[in-house]
C-alpha positions as CSV (number, residue, x, y, z in Angstrom):
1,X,-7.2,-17.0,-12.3
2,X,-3.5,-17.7,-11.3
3,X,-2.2,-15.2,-14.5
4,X,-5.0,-12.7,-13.8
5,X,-3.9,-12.8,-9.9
6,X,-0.1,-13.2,-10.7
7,X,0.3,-9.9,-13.3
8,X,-2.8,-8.0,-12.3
9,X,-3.9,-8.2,-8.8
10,X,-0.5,-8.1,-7.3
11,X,-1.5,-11.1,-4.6
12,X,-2.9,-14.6,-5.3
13,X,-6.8,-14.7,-4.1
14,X,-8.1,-17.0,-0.9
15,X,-9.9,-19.6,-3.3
16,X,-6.6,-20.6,-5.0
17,X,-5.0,-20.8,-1.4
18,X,-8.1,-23.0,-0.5
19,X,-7.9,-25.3,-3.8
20,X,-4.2,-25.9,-3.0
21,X,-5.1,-26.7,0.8
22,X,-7.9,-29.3,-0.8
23,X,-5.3,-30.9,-3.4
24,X,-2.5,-31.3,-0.2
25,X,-4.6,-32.2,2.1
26,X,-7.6,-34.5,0.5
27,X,-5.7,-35.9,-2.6
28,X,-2.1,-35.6,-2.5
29,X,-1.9,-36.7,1.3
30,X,1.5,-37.3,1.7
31,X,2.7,-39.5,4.5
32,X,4.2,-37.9,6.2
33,X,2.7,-35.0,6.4
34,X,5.3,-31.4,5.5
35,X,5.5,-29.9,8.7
36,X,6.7,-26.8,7.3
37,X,5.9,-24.8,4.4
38,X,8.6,-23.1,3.0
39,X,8.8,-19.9,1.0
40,X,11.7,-19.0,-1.7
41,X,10.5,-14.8,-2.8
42,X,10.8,-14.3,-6.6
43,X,12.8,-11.1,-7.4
44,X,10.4,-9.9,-9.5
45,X,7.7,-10.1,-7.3
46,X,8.9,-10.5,-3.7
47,X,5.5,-10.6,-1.8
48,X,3.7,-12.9,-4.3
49,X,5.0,-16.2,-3.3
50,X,5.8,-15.4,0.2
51,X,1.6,-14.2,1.2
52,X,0.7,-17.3,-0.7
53,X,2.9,-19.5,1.2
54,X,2.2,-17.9,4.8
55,X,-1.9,-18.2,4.0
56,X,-1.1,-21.5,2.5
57,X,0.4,-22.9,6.1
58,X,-1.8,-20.9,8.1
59,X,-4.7,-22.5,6.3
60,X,-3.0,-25.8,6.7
61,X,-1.7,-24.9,10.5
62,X,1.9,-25.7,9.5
63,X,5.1,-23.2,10.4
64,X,6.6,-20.9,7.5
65,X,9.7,-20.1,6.7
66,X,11.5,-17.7,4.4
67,X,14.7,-18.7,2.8
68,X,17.2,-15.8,1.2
């Protein structure tokens, strides 16, 4: 799914952003909790990481930010 997404689709799909919400969230729980997510572009394929990462937080209900 992520190589199919990643060099075909052009954008990562909403069950890999709700798998990684489930891993954070139900078995990684980190304490404390991120309160940011933060996005670093790949030059390559500058949207990619940076629409994951916003639907990422705005699934978890954190901030983003974009560095560079």
């Amino acid at each position: 799914m992520v190589k199919e997404d990643k060099y075909e689709r052009g954008h990562f799909r909403s069950e890999l952003v709700a798998a990684s919400k489930e891993l954070i969230t139900d078995y990684w729980s980190p304490e404390p909790f991120p309160e940011i997510v933060v996005s670093v572009p790949s030059l390559r394929r500058p949207y990619l990481v940076s629409r994951f990462a916003e639907a990422l937080a705005k699934e978890i209900g954190l901030s983003i930010y974009r560095i560079v």
